[in-house]
N, C-alpha and C positions, 0 to 999 in steps of 0.2 A: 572042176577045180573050184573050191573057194577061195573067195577075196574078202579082205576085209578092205572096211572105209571111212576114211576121217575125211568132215567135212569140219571146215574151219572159218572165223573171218580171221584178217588182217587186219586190226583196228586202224594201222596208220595208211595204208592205202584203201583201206574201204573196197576189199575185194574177198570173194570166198574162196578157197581154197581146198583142193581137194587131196588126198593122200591112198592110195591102193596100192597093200599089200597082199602077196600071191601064198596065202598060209602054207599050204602044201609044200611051197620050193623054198620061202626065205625065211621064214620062222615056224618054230614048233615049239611041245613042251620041254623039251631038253634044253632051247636054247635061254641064256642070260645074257640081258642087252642092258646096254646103257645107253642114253638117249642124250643128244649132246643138241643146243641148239643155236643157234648164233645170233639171237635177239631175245627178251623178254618182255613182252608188251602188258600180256595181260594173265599168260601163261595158257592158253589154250590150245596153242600147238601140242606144248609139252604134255598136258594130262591128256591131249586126243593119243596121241602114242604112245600116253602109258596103257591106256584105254585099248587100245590095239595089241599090244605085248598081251595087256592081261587075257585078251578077246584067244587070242592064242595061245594060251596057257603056258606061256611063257612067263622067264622071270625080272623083274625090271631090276638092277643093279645098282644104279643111280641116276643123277641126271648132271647135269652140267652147263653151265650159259655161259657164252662167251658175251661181254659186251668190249665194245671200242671206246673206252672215254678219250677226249681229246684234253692234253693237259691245258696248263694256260702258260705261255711263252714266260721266261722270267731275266 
């Protein structure tokens, strides 16, 4: 079986992070992904998985950042 692997830092906890997908069972080249993330620090999550999609001759569709701003009371 091949796997692919993204290794990453988290700039704001100063931790690497690793990511393993199973090519074979969870992406191919048929499939189109959109990659959604729930942080933007520095963006190197997001190109590690684009980097994986492409790795899999898969097609990347778009991306998408969720961030949480906090208002300010009024």
């Amino acid at each position: 079986m091949q796997f692919l692997l993204l290794r990453y830092i988290v700039i704001l906890k100063n931790v690497t992070n690793t990511i393993v997908v199973s090519e074979k069972n969870f992406i191919n080249e048929e499939d189109k992904v959109l990659i959604i993330d729930d942080f933007l620090a520095n963006g190197q999550a997001v190109l590690g998985l684009m980097e994986i999609v492409n790795q899999a001759r898969a097609t990347t569709v778009g991306v998408g950042i969720l961030v949480e701003k906090k208002l300010p009371r009024w």
